[in-house]
PATORVEX-188615 format. One record per residue: x, y, z of N, C-alpha, C in turn; residue in three letters; residue number from 0. Coordinates in pm, 1 decimal. Example, Ala and Ser with C-alpha at 12.3 -4.5 7.8 and 13.67 -1.06 7.14 Angstrom:
2
<pt n_X="1319.0" n_Y="-569.0" n_Z="780.0" ca_X="1230.0" ca_Y="-450.0" ca_Z="780.0" c_X="1320.0" c_Y="-330.0" c_Z="780.0" rest="ALA" nr="0"/>
<pt n_X="1285.0" n_Y="-225.0" n_Z="708.0" ca_X="1367.0" ca_Y="-106.0" ca_Z="714.0" c_X="1290.0" c_Y="3.0" c_Z="787.0" rest="SER" nr="1"/>
This chain:
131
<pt n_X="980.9" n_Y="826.0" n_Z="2348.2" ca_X="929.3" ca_Y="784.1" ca_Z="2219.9" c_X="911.8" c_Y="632.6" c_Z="2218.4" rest="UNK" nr="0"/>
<pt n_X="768.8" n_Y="557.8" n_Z="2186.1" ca_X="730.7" ca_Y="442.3" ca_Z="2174.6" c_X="828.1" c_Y="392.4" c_Z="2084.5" rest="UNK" nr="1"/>
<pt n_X="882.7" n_Y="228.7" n_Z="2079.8" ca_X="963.2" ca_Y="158.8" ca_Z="1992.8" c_X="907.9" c_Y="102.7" c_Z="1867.5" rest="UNK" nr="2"/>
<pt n_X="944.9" n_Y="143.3" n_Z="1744.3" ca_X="919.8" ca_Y="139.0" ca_Z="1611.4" c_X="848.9" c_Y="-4.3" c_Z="1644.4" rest="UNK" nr="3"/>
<pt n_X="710.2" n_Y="30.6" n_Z="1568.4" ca_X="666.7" ca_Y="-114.3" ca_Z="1504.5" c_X="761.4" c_Y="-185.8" c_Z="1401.1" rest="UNK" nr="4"/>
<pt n_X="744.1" n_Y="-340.7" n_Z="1418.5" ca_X="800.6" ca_Y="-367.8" ca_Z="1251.0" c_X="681.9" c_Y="-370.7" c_Z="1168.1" rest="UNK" nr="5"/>
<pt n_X="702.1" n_Y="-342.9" n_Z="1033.5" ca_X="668.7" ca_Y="-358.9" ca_Z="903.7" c_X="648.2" c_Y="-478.3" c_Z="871.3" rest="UNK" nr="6"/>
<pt n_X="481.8" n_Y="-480.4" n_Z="823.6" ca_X="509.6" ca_Y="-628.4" ca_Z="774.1" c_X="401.0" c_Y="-595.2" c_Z="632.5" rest="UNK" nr="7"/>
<pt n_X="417.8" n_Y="-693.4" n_Z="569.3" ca_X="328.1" ca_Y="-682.5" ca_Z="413.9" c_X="175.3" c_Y="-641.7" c_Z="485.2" rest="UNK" nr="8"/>
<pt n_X="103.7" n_Y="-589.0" n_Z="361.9" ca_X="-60.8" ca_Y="-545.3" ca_Z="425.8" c_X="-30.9" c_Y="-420.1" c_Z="509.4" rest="UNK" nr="9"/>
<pt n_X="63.1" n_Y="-379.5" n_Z="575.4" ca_X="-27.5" ca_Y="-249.7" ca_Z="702.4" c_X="14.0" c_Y="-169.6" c_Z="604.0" rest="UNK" nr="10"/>
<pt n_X="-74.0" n_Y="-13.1" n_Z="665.5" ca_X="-127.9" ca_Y="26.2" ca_Z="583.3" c_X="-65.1" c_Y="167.6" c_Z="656.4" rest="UNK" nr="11"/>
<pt n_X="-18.9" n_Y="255.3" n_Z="595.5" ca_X="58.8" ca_Y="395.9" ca_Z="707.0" c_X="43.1" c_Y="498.0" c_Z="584.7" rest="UNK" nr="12"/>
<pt n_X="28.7" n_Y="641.4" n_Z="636.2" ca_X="26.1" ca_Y="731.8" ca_Z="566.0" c_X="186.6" c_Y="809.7" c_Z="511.1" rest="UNK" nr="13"/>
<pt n_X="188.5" n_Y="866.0" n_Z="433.5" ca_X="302.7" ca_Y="897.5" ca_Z="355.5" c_X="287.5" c_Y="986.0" c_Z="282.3" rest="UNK" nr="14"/>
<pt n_X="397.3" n_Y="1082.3" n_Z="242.4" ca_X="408.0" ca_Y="1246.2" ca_Z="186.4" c_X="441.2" c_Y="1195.6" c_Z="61.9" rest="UNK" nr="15"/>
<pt n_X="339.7" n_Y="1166.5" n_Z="-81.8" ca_X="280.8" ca_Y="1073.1" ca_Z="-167.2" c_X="406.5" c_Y="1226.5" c_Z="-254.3" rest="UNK" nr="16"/>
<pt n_X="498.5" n_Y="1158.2" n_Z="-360.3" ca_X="496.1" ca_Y="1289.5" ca_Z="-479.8" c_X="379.1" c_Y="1282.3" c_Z="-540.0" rest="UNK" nr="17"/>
<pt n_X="369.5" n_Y="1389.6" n_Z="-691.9" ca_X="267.7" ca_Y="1400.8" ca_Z="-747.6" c_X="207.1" c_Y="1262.8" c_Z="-816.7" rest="UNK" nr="18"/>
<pt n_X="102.6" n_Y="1213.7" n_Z="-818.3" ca_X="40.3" ca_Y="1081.9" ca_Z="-857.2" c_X="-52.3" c_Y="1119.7" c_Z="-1000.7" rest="UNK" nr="19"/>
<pt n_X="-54.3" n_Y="1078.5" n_Z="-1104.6" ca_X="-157.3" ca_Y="1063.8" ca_Z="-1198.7" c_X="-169.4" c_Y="1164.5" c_Z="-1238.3" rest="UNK" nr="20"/>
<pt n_X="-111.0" n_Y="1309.4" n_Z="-1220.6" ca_X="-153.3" ca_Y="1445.3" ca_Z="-1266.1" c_X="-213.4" c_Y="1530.8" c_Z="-1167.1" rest="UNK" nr="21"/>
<pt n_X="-181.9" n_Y="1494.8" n_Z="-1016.1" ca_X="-235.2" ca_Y="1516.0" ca_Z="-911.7" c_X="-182.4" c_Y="1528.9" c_Z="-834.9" rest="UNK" nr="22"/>
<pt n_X="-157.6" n_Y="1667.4" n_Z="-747.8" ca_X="-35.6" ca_Y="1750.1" ca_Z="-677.5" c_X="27.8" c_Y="1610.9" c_Z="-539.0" rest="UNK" nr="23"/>
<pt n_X="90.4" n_Y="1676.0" n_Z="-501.6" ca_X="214.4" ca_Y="1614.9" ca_Z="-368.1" c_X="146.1" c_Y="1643.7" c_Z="-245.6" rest="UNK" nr="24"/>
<pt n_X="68.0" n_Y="1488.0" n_Z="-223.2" ca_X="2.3" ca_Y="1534.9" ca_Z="-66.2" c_X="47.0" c_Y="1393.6" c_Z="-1.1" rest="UNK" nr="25"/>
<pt n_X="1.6" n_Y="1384.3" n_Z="115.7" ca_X="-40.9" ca_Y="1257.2" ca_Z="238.7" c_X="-124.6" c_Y="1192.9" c_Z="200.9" rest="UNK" nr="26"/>
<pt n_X="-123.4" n_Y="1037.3" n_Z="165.3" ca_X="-200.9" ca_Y="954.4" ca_Z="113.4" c_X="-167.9" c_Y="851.5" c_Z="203.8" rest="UNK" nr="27"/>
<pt n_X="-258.4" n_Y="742.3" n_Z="177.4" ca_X="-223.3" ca_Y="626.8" ca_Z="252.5" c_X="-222.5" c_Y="502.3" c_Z="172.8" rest="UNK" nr="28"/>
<pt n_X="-64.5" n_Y="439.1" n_Z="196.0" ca_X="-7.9" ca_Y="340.6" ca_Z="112.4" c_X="-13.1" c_Y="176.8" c_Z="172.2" rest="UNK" nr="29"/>
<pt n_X="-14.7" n_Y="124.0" n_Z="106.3" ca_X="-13.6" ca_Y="1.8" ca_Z="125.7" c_X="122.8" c_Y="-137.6" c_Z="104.4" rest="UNK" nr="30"/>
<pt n_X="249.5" n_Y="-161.4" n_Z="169.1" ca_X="288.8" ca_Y="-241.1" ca_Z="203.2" c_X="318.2" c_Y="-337.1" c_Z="140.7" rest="UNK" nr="31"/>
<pt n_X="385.8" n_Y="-381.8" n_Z="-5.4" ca_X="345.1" ca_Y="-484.5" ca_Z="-84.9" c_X="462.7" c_Y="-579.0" c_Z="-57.4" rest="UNK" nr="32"/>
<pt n_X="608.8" n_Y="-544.2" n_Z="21.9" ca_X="727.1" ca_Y="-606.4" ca_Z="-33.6" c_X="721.3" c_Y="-732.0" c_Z="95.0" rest="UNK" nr="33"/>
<pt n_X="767.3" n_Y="-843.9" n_Z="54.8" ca_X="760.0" ca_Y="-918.0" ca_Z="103.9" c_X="821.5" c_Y="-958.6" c_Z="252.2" rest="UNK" nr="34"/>
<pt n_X="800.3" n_Y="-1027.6" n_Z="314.7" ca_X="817.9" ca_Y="-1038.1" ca_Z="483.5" c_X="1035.0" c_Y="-1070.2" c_Z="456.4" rest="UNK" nr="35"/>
<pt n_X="1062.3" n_Y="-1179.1" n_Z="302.5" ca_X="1181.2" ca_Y="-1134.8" ca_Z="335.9" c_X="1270.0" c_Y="-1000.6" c_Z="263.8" rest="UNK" nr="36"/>
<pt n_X="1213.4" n_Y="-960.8" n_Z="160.9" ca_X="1224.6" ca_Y="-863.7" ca_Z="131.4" c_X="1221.6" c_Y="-714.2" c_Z="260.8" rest="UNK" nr="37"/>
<pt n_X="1144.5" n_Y="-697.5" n_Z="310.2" ca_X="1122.5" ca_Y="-650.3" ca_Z="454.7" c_X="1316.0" c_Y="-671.3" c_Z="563.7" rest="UNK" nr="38"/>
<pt n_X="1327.2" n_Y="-787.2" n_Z="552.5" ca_X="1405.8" ca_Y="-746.6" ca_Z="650.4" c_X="1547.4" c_Y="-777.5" c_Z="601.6" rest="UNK" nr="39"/>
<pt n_X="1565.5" n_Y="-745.4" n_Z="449.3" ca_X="1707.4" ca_Y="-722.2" ca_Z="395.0" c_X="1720.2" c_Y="-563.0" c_Z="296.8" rest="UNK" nr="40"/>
<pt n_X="1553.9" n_Y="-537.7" n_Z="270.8" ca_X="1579.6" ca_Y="-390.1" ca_Z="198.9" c_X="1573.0" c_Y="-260.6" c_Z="304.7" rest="UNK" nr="41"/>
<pt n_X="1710.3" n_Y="-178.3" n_Z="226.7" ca_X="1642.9" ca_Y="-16.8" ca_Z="288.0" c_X="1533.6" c_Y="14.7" c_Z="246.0" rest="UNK" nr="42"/>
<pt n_X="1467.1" n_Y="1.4" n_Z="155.7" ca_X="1340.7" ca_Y="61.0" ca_Z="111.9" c_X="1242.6" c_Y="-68.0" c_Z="130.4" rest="UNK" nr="43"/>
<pt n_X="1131.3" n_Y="39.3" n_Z="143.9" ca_X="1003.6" ca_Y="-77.1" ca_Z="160.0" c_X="875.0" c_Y="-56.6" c_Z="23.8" rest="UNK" nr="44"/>
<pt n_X="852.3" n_Y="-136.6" n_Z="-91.7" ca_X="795.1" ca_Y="-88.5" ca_Z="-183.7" c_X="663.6" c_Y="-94.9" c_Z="-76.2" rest="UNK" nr="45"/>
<pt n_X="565.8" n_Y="-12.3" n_Z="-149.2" ca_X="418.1" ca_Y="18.1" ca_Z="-126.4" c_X="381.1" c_Y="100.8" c_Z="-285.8" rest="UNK" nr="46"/>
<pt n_X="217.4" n_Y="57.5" n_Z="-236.8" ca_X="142.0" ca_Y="122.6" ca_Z="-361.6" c_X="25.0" c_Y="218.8" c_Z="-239.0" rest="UNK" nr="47"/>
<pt n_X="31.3" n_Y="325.6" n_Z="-340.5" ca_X="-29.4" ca_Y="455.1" ca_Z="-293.0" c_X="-149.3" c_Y="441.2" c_Z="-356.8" rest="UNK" nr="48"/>
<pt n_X="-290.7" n_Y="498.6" n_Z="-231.5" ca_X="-409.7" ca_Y="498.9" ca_Z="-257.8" c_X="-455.2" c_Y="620.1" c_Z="-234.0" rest="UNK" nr="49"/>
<pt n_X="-626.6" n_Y="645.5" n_Z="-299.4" ca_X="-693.7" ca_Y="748.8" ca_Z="-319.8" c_X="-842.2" c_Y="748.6" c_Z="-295.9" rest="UNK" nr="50"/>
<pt n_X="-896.6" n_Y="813.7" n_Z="-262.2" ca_X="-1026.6" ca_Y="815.7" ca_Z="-191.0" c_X="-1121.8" c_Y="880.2" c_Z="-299.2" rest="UNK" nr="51"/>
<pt n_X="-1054.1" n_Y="912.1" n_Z="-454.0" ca_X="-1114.7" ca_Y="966.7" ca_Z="-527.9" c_X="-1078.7" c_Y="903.4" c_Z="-689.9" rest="UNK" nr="52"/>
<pt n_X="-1119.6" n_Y="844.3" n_Z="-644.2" ca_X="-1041.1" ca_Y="708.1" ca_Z="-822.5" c_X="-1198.9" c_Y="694.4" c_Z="-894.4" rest="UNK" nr="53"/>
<pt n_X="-1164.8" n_Y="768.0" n_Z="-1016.2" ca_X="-1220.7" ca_Y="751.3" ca_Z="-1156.0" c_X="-1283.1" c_Y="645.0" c_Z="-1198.2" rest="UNK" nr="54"/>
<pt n_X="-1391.1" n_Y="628.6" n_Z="-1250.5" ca_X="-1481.6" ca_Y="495.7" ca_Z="-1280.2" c_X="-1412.5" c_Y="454.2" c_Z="-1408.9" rest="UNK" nr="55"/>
<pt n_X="-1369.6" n_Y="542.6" n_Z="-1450.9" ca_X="-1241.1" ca_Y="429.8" ca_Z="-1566.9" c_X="-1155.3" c_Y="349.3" c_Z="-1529.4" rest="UNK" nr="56"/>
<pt n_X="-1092.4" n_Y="394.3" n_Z="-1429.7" ca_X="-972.1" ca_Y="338.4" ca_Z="-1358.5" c_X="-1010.5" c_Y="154.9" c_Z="-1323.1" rest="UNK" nr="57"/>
<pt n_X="-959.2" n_Y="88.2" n_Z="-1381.9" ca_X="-1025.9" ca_Y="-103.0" ca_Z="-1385.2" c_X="-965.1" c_Y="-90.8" c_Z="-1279.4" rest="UNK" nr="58"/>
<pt n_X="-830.3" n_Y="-74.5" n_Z="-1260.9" ca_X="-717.0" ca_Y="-105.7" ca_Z="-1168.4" c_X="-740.6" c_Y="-93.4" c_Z="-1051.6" rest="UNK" nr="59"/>
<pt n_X="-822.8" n_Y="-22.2" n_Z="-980.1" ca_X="-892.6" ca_Y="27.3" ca_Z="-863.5" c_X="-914.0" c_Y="-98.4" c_Z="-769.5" rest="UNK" nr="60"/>
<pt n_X="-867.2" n_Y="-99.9" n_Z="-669.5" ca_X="-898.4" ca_Y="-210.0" ca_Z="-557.1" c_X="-960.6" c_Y="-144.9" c_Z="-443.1" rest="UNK" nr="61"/>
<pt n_X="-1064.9" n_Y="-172.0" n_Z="-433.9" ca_X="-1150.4" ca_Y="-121.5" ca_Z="-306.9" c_X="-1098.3" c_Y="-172.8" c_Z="-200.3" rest="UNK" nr="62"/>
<pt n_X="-1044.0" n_Y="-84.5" n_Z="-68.0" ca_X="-1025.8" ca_Y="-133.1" ca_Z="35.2" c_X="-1113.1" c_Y="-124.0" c_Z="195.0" rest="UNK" nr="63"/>
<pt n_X="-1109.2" n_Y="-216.8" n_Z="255.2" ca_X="-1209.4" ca_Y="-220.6" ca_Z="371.8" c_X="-1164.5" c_Y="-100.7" c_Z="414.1" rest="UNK" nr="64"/>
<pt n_X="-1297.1" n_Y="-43.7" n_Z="502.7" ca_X="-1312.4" ca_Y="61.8" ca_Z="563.6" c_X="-1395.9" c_Y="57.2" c_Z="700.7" rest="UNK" nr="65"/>
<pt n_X="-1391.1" n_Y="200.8" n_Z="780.5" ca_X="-1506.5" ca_Y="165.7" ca_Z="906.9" c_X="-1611.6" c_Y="242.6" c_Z="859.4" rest="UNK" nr="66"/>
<pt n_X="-1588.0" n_Y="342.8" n_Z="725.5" ca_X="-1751.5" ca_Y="358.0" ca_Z="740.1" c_X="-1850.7" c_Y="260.9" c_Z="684.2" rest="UNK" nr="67"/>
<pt n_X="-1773.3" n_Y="166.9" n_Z="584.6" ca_X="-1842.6" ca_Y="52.5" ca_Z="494.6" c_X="-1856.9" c_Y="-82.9" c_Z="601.0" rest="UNK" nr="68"/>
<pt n_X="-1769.7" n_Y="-66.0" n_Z="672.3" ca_X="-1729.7" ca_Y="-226.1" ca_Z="723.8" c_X="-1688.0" c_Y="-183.2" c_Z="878.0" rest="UNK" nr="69"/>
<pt n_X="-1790.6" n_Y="-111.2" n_Z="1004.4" ca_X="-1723.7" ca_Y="-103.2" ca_Z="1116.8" c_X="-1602.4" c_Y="-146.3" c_Z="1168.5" rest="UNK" nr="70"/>
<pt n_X="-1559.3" n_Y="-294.1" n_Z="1129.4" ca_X="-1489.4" ca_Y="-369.5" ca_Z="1168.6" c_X="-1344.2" c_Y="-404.3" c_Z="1145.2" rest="UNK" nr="71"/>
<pt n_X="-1330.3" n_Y="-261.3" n_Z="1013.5" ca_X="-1215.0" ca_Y="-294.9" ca_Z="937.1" c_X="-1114.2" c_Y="-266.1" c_Z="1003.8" rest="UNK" nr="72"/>
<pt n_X="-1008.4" n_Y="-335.4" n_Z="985.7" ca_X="-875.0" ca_Y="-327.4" ca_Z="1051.8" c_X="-758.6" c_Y="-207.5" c_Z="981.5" rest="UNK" nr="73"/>
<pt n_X="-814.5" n_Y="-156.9" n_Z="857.2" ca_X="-751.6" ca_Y="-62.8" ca_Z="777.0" c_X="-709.7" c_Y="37.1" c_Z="813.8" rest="UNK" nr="74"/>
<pt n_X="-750.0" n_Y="122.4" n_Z="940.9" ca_X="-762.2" ca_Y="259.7" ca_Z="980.1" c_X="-797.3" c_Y="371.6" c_Z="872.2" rest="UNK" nr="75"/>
<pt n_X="-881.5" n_Y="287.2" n_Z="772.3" ca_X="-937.6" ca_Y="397.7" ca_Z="662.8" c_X="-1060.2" c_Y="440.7" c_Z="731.4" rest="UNK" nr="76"/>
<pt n_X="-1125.7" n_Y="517.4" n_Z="735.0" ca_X="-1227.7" ca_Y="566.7" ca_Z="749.8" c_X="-1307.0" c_Y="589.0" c_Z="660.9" rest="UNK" nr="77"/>
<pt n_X="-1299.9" n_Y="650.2" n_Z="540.7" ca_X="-1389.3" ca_Y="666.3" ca_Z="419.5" c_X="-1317.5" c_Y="519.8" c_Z="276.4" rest="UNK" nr="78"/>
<pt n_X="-1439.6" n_Y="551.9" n_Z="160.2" ca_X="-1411.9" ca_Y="454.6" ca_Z="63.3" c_X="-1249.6" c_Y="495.7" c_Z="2.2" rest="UNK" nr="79"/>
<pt n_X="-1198.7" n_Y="386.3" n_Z="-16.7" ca_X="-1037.3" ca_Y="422.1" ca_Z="-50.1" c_X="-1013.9" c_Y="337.3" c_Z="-127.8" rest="UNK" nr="80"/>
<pt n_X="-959.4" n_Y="338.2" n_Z="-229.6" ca_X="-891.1" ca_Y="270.4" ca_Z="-368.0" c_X="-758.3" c_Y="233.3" c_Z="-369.2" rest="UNK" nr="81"/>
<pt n_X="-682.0" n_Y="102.2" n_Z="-365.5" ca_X="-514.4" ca_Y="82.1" ca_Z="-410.8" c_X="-534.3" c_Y="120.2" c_Z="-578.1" rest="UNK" nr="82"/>
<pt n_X="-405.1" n_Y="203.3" n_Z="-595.2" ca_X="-436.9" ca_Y="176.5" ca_Z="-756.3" c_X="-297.5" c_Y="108.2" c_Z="-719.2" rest="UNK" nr="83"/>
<pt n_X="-263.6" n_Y="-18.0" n_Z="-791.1" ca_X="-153.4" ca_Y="-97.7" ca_Z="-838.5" c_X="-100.1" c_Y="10.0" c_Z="-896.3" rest="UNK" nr="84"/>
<pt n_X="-99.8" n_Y="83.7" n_Z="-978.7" ca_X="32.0" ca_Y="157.6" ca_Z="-1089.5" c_X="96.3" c_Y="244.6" c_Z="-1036.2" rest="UNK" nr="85"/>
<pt n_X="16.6" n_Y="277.5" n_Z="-937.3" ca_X="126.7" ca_Y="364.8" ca_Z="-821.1" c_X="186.0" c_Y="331.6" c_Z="-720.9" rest="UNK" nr="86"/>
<pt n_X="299.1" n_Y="209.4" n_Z="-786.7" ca_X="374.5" ca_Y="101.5" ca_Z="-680.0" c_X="520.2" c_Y="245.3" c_Z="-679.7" rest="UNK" nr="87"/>
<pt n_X="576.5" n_Y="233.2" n_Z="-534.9" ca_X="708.7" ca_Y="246.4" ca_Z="-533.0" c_X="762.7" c_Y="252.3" c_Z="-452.9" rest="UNK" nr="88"/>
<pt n_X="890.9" n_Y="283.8" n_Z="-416.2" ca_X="979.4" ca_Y="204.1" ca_Z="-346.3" c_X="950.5" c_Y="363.5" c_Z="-229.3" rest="UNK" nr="89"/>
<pt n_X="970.0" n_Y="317.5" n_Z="-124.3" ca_X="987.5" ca_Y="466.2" ca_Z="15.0" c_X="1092.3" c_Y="410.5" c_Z="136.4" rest="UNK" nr="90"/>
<pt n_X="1146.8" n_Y="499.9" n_Z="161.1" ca_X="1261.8" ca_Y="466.8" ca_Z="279.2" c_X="1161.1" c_Y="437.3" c_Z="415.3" rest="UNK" nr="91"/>
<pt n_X="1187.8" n_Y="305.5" n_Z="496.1" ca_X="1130.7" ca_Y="306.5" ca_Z="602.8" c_X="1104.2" c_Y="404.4" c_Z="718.9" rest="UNK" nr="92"/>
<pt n_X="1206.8" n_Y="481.4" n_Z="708.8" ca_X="1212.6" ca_Y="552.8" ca_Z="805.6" c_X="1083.5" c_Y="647.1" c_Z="771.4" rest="UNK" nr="93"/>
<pt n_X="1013.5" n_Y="682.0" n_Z="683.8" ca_X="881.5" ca_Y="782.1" ca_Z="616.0" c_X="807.8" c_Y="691.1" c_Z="627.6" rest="UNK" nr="94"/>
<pt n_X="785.3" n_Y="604.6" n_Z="707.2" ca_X="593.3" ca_Y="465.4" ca_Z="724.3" c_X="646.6" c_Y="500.9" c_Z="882.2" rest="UNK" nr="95"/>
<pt n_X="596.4" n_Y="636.1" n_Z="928.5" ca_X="573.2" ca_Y="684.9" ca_Z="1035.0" c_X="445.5" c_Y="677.1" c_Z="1105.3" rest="UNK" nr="96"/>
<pt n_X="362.9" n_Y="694.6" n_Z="1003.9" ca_X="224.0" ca_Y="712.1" ca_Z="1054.2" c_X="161.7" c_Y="569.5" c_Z="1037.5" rest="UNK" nr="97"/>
<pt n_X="156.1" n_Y="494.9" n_Z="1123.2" ca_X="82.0" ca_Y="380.9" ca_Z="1094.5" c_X="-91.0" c_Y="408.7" c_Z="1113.4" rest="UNK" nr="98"/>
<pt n_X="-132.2" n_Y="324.4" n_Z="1037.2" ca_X="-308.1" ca_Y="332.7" ca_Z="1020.3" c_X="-378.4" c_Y="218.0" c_Z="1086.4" rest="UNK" nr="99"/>
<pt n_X="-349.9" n_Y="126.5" n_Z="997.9" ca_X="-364.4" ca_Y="-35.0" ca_Z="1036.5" c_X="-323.5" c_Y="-128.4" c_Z="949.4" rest="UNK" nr="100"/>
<pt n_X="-363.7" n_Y="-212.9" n_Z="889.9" ca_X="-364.9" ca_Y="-333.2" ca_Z="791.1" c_X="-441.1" c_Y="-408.0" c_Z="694.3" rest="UNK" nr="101"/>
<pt n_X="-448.9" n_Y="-423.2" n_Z="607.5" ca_X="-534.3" ca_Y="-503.7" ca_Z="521.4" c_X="-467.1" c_Y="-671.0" c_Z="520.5" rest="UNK" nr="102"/>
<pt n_X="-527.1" n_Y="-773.6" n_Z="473.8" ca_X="-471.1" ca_Y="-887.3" ca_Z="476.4" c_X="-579.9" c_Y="-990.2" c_Z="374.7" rest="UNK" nr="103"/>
<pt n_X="-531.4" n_Y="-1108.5" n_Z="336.4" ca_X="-629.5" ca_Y="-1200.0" ca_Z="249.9" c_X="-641.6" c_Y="-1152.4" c_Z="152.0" rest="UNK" nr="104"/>
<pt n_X="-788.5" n_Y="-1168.3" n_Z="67.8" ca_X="-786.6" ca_Y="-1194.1" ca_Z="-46.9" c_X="-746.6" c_Y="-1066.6" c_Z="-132.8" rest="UNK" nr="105"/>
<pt n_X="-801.5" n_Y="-965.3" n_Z="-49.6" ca_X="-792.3" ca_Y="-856.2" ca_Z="-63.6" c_X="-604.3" c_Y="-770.9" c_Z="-71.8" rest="UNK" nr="106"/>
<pt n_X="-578.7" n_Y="-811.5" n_Z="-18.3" ca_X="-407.4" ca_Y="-778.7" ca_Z="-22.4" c_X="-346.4" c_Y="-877.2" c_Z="-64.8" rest="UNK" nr="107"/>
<pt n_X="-379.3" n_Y="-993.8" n_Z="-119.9" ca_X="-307.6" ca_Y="-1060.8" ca_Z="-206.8" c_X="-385.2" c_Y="-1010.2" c_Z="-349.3" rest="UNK" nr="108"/>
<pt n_X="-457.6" n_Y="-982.2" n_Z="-382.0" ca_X="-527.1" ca_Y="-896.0" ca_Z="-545.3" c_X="-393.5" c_Y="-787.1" c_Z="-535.2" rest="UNK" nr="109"/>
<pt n_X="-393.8" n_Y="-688.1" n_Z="-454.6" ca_X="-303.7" ca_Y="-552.5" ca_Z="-437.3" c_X="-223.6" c_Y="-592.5" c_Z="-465.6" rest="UNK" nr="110"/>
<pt n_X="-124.9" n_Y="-682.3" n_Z="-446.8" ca_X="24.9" ca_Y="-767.8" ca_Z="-423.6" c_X="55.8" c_Y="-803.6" c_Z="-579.3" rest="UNK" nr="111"/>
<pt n_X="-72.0" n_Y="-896.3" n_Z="-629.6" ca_X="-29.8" ca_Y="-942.7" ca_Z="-723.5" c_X="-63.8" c_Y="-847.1" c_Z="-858.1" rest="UNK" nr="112"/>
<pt n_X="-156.5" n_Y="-739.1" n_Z="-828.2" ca_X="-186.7" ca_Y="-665.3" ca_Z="-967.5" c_X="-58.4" c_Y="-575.6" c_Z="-947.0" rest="UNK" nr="113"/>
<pt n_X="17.7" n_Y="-517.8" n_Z="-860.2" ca_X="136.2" ca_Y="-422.6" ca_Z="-874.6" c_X="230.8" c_Y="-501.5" c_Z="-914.8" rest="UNK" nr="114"/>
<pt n_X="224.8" n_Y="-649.8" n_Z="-877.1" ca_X="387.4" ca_Y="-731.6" ca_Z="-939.9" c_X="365.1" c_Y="-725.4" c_Z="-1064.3" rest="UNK" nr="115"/>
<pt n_X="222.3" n_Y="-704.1" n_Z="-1139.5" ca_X="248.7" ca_Y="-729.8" ca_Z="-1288.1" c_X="308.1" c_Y="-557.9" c_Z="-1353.6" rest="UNK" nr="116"/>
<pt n_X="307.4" n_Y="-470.4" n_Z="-1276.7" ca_X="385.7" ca_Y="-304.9" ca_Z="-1263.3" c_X="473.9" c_Y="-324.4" c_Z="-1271.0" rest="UNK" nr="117"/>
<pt n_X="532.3" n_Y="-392.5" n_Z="-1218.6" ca_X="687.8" ca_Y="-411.7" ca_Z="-1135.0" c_X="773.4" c_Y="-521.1" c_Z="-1216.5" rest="UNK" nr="118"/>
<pt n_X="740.2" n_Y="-606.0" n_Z="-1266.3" ca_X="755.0" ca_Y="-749.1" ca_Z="-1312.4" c_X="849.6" c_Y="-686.9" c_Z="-1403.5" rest="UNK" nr="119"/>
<pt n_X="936.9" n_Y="-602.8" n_Z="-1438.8" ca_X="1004.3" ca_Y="-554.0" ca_Z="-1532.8" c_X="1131.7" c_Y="-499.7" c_Z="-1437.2" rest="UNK" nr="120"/>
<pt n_X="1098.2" n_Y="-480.7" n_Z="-1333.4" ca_X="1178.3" ca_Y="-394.1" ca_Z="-1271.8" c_X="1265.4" c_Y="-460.5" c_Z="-1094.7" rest="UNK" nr="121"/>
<pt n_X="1181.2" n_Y="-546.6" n_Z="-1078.7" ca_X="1252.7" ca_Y="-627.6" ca_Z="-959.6" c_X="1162.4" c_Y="-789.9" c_Z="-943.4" rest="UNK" nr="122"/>
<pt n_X="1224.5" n_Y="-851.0" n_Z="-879.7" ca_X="1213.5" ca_Y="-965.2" ca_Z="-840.2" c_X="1079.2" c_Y="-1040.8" c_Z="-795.8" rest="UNK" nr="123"/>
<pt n_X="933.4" n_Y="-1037.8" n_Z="-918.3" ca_X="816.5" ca_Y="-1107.9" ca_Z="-840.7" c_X="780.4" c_Y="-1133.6" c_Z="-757.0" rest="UNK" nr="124"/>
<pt n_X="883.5" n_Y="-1258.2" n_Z="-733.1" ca_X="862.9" ca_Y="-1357.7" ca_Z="-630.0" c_X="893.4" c_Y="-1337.1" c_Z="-481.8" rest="UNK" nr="125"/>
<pt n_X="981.6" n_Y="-1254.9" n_Z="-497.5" ca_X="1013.1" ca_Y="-1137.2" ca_Z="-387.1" c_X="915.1" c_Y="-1041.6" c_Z="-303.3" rest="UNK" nr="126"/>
<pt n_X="840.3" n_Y="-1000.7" n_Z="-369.7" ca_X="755.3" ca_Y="-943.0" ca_Z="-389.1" c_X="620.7" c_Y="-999.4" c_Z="-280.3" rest="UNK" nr="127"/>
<pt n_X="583.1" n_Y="-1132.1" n_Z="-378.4" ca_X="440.6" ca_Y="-1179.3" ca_Z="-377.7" c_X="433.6" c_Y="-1258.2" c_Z="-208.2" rest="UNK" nr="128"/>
<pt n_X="551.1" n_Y="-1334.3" n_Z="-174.3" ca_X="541.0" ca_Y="-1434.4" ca_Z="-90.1" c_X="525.7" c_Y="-1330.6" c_Z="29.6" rest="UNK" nr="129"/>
<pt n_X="448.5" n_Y="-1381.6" n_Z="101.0" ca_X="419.1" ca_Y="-1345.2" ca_Z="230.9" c_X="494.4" c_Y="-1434.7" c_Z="371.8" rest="UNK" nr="130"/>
């Protein structure tokens, strides 16, 4: 067995999602928000869970790079995929098994900072945001 990647903010790994928004318990692919030192003092690693099928109401919606939009993307998404910020939460490392790839810049600092305003009630911002 290959030796565990580390975790770092931005990558992007699939995960056995509970039910989201009114919408059964499947494999989704989450996104990485807790910070590099957060990372290497928590058991848990927060991430926000995305969807390939997000509602034109939904503001919250962060489009993420892809290879069918963007050959080049480093995401390991393949089709159009959405962060929703409100579906931030905390997952035991040991379940970011499946790695995909990574998002990074402007784009994962928007993700970072629209879930801290989720969260901003419940743990440490600044914790959070710094990369």
């Amino acid at each position: 067995m290959a030796a565990a990647r580390p975790i770092r903010q931005g990558d992007v790994y699939w995960l056995d999602c509970p039910p989201l928004h009114g919408d059964t318990a499947k494999v989704r692919p989450v996104i990485v928000i807790s910070s590099k030192g957060m990372l290497q003092r928590a058991e848990h690693v927060l991430v926000v869970a995305c969807t390939s099928s997000v509602l034109p109401s939904d503001t919250e919606a962060i489009e993420l790079p892809n290879t069918g939009r963007t050959p080049n993307a480093r995401s390991g998404l393949s089709r159009r995929t959405w962060a929703i910020p409100s579906w931030w939460m905390p997952a035991r490392r040991e379940r970011l098994t499946t790695y995909a790839g990574f998002i990074r810049g402007d784009v994962l600092r928007h993700v970072v900072a629209a879930a801290a305003k989720h969260i901003a009630g419940t743990a440490d911002e600044g914790d959070i945001g710094r990369t």
